[in-house]
C-alpha positions as protocol buffer text, in pm:
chain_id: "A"
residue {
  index: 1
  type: UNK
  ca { x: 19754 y: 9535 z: 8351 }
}
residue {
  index: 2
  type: UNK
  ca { x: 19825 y: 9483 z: 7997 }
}
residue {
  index: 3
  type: UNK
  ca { x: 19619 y: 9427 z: 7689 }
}
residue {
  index: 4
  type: UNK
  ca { x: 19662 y: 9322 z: 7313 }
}
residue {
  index: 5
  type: UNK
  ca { x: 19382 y: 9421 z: 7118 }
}
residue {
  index: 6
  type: UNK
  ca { x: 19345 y: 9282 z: 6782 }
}
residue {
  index: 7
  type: UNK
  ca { x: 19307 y: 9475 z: 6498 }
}
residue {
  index: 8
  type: UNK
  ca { x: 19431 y: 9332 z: 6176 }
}
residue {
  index: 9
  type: UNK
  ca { x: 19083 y: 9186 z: 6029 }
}
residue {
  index: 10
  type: UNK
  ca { x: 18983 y: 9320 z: 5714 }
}
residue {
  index: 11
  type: UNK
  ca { x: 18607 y: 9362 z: 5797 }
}
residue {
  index: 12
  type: UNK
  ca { x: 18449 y: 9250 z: 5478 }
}
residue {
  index: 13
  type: UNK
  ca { x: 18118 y: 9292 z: 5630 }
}
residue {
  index: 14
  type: UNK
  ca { x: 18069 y: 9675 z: 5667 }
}
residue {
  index: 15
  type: UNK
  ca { x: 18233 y: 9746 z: 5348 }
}
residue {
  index: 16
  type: UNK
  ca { x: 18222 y: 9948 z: 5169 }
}
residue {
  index: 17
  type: UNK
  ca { x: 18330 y: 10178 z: 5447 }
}
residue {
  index: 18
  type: UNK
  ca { x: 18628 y: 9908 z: 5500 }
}
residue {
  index: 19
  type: UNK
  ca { x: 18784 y: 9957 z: 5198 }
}
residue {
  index: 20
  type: UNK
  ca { x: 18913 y: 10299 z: 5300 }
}
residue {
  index: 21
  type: UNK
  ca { x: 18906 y: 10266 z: 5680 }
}
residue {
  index: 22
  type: UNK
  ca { x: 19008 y: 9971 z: 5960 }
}
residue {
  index: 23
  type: UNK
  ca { x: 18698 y: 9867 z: 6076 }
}
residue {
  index: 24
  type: UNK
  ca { x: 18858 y: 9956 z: 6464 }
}
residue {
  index: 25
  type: UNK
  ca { x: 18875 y: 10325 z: 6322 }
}
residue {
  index: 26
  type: UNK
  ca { x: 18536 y: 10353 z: 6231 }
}
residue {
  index: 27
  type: UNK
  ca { x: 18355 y: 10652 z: 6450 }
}
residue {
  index: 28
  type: UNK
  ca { x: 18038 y: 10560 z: 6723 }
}
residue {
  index: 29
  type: UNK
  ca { x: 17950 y: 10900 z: 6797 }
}
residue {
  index: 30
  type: UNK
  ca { x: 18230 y: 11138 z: 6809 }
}
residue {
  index: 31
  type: UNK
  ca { x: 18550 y: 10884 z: 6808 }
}
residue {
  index: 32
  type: UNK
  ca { x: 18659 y: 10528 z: 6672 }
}
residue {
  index: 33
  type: UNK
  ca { x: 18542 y: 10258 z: 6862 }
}
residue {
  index: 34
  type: UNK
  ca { x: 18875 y: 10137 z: 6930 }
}
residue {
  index: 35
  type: UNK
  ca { x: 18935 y: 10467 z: 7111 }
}
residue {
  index: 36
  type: UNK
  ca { x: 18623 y: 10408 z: 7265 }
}
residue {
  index: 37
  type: UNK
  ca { x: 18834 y: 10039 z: 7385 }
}
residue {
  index: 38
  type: UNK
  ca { x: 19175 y: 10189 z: 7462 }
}
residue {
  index: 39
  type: UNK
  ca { x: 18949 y: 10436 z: 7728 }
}
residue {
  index: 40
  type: UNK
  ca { x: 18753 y: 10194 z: 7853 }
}
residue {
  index: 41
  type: UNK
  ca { x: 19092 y: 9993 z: 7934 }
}
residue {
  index: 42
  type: UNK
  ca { x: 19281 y: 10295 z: 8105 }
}
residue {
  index: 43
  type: UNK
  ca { x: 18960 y: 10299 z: 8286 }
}
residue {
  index: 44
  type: UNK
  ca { x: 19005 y: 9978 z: 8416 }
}
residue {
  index: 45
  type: UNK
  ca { x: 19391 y: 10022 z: 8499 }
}
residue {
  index: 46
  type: UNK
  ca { x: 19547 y: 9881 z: 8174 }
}
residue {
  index: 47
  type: UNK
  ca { x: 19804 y: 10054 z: 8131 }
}
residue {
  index: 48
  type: UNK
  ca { x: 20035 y: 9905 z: 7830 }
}
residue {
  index: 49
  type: UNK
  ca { x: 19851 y: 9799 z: 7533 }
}
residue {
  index: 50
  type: UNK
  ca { x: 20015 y: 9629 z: 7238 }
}
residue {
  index: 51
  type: UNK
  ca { x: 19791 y: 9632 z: 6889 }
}
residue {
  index: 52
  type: UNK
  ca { x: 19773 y: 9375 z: 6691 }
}
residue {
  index: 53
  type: UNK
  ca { x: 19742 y: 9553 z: 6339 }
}
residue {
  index: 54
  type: UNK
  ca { x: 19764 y: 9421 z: 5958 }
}
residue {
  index: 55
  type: UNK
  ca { x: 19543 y: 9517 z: 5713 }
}
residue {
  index: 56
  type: UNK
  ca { x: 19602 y: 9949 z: 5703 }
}
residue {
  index: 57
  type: UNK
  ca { x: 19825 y: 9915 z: 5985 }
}
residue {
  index: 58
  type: UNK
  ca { x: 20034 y: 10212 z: 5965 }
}
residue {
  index: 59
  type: UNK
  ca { x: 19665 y: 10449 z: 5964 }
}
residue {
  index: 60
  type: UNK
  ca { x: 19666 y: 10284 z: 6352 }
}
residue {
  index: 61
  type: UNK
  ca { x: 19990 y: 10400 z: 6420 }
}
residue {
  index: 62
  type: UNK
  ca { x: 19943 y: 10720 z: 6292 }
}
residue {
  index: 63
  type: UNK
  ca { x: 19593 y: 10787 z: 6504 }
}
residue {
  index: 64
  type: UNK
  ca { x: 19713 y: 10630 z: 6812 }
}
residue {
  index: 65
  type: UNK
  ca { x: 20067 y: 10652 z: 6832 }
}
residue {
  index: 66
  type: UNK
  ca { x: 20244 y: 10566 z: 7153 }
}
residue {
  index: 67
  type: UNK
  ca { x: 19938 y: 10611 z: 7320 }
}
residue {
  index: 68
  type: UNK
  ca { x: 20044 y: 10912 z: 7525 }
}
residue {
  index: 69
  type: UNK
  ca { x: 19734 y: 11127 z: 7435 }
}
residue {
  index: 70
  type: UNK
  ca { x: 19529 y: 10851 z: 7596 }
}
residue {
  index: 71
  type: UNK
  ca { x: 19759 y: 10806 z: 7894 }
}
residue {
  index: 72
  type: UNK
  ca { x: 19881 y: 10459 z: 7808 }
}
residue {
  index: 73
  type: UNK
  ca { x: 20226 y: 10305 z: 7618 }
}
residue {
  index: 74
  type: UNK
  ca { x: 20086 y: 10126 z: 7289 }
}
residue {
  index: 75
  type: UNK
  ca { x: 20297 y: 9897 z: 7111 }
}
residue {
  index: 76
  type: UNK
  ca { x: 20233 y: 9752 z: 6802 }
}
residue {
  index: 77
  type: UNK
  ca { x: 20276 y: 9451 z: 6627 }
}
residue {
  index: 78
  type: UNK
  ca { x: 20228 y: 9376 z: 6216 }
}
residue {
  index: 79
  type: UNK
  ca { x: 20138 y: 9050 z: 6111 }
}
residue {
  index: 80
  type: UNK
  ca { x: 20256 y: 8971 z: 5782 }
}
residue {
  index: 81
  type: UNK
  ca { x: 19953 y: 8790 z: 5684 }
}
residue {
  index: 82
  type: UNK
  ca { x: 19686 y: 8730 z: 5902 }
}
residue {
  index: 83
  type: UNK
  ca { x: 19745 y: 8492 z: 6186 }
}
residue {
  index: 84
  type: UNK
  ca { x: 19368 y: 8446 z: 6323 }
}
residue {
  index: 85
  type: UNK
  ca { x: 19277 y: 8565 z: 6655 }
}
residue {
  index: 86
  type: UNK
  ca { x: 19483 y: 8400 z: 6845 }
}
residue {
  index: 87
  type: UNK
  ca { x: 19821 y: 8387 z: 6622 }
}
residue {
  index: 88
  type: UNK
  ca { x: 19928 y: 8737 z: 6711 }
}
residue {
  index: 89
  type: UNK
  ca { x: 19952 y: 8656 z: 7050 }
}
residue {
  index: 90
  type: UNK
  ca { x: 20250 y: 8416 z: 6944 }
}
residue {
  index: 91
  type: UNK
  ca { x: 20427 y: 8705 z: 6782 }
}
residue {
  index: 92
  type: UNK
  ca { x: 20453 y: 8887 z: 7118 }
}
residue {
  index: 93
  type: UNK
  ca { x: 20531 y: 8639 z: 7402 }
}
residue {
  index: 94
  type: UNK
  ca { x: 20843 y: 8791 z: 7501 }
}
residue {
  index: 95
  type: UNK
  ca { x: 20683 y: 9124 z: 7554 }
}
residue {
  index: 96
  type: UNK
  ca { x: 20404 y: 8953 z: 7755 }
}
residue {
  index: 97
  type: UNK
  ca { x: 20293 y: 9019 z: 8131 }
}
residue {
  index: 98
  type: UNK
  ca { x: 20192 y: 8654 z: 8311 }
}
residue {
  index: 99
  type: UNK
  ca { x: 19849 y: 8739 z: 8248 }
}
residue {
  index: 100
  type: UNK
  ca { x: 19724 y: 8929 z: 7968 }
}
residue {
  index: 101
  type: UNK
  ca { x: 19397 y: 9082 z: 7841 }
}
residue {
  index: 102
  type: UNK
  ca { x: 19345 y: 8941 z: 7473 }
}
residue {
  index: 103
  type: UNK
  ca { x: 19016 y: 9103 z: 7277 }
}
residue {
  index: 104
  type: UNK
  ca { x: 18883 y: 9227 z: 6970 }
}
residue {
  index: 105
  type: UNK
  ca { x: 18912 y: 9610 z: 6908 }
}
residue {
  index: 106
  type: UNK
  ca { x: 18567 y: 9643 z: 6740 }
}
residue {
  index: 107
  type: UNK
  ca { x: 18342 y: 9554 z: 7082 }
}
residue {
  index: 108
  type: UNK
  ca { x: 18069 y: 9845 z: 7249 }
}
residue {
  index: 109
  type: UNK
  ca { x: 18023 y: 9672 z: 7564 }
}
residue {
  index: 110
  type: UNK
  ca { x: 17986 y: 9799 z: 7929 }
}
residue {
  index: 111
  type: UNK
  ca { x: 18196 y: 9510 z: 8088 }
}
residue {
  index: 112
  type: UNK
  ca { x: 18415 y: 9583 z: 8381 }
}
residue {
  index: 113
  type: UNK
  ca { x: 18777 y: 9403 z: 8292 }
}
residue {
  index: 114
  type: UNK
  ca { x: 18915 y: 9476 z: 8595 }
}
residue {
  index: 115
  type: UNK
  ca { x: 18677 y: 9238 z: 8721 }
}
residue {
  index: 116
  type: UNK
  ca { x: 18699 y: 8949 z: 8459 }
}
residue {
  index: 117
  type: UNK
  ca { x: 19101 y: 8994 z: 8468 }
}
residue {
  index: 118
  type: UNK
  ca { x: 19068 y: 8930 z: 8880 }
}
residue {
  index: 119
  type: UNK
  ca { x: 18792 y: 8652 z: 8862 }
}
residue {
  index: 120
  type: UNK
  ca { x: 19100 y: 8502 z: 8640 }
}
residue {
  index: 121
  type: UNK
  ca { x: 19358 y: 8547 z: 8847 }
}
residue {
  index: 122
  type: UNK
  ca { x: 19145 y: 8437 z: 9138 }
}
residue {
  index: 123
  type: UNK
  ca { x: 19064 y: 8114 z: 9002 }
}
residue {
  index: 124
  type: UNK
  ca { x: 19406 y: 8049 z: 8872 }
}
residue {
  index: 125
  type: UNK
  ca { x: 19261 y: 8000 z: 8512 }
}
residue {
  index: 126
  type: UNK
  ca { x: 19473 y: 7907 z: 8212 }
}
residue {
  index: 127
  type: UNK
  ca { x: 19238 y: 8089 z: 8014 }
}
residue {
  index: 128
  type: UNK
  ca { x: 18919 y: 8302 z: 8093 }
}
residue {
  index: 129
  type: UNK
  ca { x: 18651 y: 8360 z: 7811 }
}
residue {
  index: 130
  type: UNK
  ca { x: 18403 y: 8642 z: 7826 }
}
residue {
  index: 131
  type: UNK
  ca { x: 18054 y: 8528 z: 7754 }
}
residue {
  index: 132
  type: UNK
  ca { x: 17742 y: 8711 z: 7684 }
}
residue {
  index: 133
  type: UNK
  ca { x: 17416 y: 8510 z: 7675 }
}
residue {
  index: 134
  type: UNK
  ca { x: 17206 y: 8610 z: 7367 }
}
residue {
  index: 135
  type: UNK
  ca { x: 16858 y: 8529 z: 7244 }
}
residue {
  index: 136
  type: UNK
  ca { x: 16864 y: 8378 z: 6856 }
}
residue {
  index: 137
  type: UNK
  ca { x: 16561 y: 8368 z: 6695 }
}
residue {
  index: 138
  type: UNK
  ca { x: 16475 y: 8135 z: 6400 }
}
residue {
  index: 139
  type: UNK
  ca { x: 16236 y: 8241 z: 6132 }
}
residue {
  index: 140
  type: UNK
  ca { x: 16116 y: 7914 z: 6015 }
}
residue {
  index: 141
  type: UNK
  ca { x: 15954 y: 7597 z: 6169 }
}
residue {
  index: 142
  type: UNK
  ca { x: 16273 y: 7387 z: 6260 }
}
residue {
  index: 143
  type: UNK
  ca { x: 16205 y: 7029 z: 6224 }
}
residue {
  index: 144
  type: UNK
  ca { x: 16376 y: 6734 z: 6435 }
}
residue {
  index: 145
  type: UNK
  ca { x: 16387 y: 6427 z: 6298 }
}
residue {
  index: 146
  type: UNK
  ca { x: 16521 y: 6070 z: 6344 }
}
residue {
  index: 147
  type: UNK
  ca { x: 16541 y: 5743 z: 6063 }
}
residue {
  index: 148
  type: UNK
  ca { x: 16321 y: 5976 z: 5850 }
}
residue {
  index: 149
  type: UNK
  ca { x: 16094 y: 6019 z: 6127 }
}
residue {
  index: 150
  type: UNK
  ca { x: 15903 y: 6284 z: 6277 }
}
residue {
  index: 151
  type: UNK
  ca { x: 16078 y: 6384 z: 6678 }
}
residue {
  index: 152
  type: UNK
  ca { x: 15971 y: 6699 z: 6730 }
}
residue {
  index: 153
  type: UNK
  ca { x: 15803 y: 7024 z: 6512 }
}
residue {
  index: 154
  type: UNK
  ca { x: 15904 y: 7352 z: 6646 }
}
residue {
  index: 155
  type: UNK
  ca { x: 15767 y: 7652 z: 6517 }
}
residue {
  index: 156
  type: UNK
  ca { x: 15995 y: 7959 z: 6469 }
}
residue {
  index: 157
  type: UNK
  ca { x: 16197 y: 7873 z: 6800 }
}
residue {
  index: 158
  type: UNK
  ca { x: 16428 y: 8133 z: 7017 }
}
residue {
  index: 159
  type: UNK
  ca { x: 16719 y: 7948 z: 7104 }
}
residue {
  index: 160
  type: UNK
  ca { x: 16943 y: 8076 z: 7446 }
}
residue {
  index: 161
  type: UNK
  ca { x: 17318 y: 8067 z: 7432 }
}
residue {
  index: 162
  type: UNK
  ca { x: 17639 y: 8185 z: 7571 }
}
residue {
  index: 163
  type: UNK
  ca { x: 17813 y: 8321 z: 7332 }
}
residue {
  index: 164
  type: UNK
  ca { x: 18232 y: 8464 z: 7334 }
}
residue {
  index: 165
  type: UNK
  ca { x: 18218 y: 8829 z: 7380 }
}
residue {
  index: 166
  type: UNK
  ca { x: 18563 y: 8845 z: 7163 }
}
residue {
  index: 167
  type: UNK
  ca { x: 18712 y: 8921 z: 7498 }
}
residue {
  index: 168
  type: UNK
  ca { x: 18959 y: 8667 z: 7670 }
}
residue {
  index: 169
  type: UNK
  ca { x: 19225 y: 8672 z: 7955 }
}
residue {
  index: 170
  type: UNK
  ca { x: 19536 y: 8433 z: 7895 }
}
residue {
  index: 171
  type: UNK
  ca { x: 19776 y: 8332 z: 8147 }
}
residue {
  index: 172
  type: UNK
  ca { x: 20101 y: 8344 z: 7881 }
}
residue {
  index: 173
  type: UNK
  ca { x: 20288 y: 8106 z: 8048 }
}
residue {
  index: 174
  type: UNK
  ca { x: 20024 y: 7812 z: 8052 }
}
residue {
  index: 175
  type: UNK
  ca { x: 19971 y: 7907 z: 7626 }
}
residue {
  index: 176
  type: UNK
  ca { x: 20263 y: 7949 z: 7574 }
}
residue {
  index: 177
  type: UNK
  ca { x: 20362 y: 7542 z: 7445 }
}
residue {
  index: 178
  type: UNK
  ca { x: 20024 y: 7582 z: 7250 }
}
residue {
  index: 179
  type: UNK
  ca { x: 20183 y: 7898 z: 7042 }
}
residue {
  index: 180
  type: UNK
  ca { x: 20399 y: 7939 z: 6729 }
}
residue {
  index: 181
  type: UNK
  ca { x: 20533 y: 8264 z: 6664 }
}
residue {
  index: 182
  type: UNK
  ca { x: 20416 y: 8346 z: 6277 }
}
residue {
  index: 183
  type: UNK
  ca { x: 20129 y: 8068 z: 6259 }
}
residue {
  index: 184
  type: UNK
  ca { x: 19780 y: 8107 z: 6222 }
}
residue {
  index: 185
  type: UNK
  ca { x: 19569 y: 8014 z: 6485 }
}
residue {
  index: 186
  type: UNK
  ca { x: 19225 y: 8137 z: 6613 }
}
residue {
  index: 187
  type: UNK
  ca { x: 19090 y: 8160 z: 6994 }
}
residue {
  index: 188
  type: UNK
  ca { x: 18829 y: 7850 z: 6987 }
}
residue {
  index: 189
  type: UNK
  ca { x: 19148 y: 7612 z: 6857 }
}
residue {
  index: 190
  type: UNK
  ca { x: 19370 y: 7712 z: 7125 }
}
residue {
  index: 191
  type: UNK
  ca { x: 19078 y: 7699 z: 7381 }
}
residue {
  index: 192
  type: UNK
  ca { x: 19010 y: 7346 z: 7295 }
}
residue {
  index: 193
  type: UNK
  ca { x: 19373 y: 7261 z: 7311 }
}
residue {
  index: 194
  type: UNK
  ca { x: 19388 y: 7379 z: 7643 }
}
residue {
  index: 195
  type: UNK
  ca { x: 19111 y: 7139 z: 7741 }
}
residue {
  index: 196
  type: UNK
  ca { x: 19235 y: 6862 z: 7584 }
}
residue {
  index: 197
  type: UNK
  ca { x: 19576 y: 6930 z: 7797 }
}
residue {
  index: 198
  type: UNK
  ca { x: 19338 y: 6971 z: 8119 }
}
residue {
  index: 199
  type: UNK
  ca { x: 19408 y: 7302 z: 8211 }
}
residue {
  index: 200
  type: UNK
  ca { x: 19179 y: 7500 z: 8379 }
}
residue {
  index: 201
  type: UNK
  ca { x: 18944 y: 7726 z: 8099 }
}
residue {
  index: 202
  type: UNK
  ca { x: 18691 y: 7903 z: 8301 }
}
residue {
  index: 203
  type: UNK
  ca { x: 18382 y: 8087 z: 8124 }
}
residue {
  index: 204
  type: UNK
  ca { x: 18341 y: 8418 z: 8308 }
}
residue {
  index: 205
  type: UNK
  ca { x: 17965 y: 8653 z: 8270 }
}
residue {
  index: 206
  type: UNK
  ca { x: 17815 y: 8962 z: 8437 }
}
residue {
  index: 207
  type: UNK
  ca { x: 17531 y: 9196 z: 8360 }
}
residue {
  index: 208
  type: UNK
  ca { x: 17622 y: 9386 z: 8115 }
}
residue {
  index: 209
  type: UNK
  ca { x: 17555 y: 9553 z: 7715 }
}
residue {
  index: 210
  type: UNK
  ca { x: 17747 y: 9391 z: 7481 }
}
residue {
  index: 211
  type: UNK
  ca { x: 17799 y: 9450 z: 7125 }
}
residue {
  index: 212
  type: UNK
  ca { x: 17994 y: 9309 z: 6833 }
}
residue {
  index: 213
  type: UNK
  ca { x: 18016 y: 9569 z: 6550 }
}
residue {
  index: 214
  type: UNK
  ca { x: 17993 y: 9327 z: 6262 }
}
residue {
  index: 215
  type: UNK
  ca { x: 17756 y: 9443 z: 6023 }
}
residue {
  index: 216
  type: UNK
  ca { x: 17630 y: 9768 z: 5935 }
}
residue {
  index: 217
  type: UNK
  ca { x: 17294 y: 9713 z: 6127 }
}
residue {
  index: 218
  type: UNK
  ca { x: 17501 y: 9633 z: 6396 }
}
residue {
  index: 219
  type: UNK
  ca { x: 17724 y: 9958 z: 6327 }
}
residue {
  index: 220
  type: UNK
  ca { x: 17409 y: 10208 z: 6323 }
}
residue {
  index: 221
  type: UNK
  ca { x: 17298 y: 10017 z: 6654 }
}
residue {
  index: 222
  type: UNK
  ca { x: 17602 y: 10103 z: 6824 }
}
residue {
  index: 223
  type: UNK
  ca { x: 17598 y: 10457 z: 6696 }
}
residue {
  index: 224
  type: UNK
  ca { x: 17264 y: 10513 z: 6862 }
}
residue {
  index: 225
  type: UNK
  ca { x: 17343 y: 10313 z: 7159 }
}
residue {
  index: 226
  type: UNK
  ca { x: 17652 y: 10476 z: 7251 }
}
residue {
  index: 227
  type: UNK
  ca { x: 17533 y: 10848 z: 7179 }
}
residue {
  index: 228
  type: UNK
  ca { x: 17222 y: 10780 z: 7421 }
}
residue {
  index: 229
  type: UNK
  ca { x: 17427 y: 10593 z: 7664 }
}
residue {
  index: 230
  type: UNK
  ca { x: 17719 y: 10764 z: 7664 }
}
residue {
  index: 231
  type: UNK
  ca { x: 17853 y: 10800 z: 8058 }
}
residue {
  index: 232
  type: UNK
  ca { x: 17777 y: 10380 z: 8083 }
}
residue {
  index: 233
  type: UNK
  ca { x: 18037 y: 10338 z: 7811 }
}
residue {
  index: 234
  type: UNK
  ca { x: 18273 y: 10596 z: 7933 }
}
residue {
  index: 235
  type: UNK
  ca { x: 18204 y: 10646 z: 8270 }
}
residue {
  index: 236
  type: UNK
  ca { x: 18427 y: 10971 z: 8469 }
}
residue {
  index: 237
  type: UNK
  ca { x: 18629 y: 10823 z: 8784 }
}
């Protein structure tokens, strides 16, 4: 199996620990969480991973290297200027497998890929998106309304969606007419294009814990998480 993790945002939102560290390099517990992600992968069976890198790009290359410590072959890529999440897989399609696992390097979840990247294969997707379903709460009363009428008065509602884990598979040679090398493009555009074209996009979900490290409540959540619920994270085979 192969991956490309992406790793070249600039993480505005937990600065200012950002400005002197990749947000993917930031410690939960006692290691970055993208080492936390590159174990979790070998885990699974990935065994070449190409990263994705930009902003403080060489600090990844200098932590990770060719990936021997963790008993994979990492390759990188360096985008120029950022390309979106979905650009960088452009940059790469001649190094690509037929199917490849595309995610963000700054996820604490539990999910099994080995599983997601077979439901894919199984199905014969074009694409496979990870979803997580999450409860949003709204702190006000939320008020529907139609010709400047009253509809419907709800009062501080919790809304239930599926939301993208950040964590994709991506059959290369389906994508691959929907790709420039060097152009920006995110994940939802290309998704959509892929519709449009009528090729299959499945959504694919299991029971699992699922974090996106965006913010720095989210960042002292993980810590906690992961340090009391260590061996689900990193589980010994």
């Amino acid at each position: 199996m192969q991956a490309i993790i992406l790793a070249g945002g600039k993480g505005t939102r937990l600065r200012p620990y950002t400005t002197v560290i990749p947000k993917p390099l930031m410690p939960v517990g006692d290691m970055p969480i993208l080492e936390v992600v590159l174990r979790q992968l070998k885990n699974a069976g990935v065994d070449r991973v190409i990263l994705a890198v930009g902003y403080m790009g060489q600090m990844f290359q200098a932590f990770f290297r060719d990936g021997a410590r963790l008993g994979l072959q990492i390759d990188y890529s360096f985008e120029e200027h950022p390309l979106g999440t979905a650009g960088p897989v452009g940059l790469s399609l001649d190094r690509l497998d037929e199917d490849v696992l595309v995610m963000n390097g700054d996820l604490l979840t539990t999910l099994d890929y080995k599983r997601m990247f077979d439901f894919h294969k199984s199905v014969g997707a074009a694409a496979t998106i990870g979803t997580y379903k999450r409860d949003v709460n709204v702190d006000f009363g939320v008020v529907e309304a139609a010709n400047g009428q009253l509809v419907r008065y709800l009062e501080k509602p919790v809304y239930h969606l599926n939301v993208s884990m950040g964590v994709n598979v991506l059959n290369i040679n389906a994508v691959r007419p929907f790709l420039t090398p060097g152009e920006y493009q995110d994940i939802p555009d290309l998704m959509m294009k892929l519709r449009s074209e009528g090729l299959a996009v499945h959504c694919y979900e299991e029971p699992c814990y699922w974090l996106d490290i965006g913010r720095l409540d989210d960042y002292e959540t993980a810590n906690n998480i992961f340090e009391t619920r260590k061996a689900e994270f990193l589980p010994q085979r």
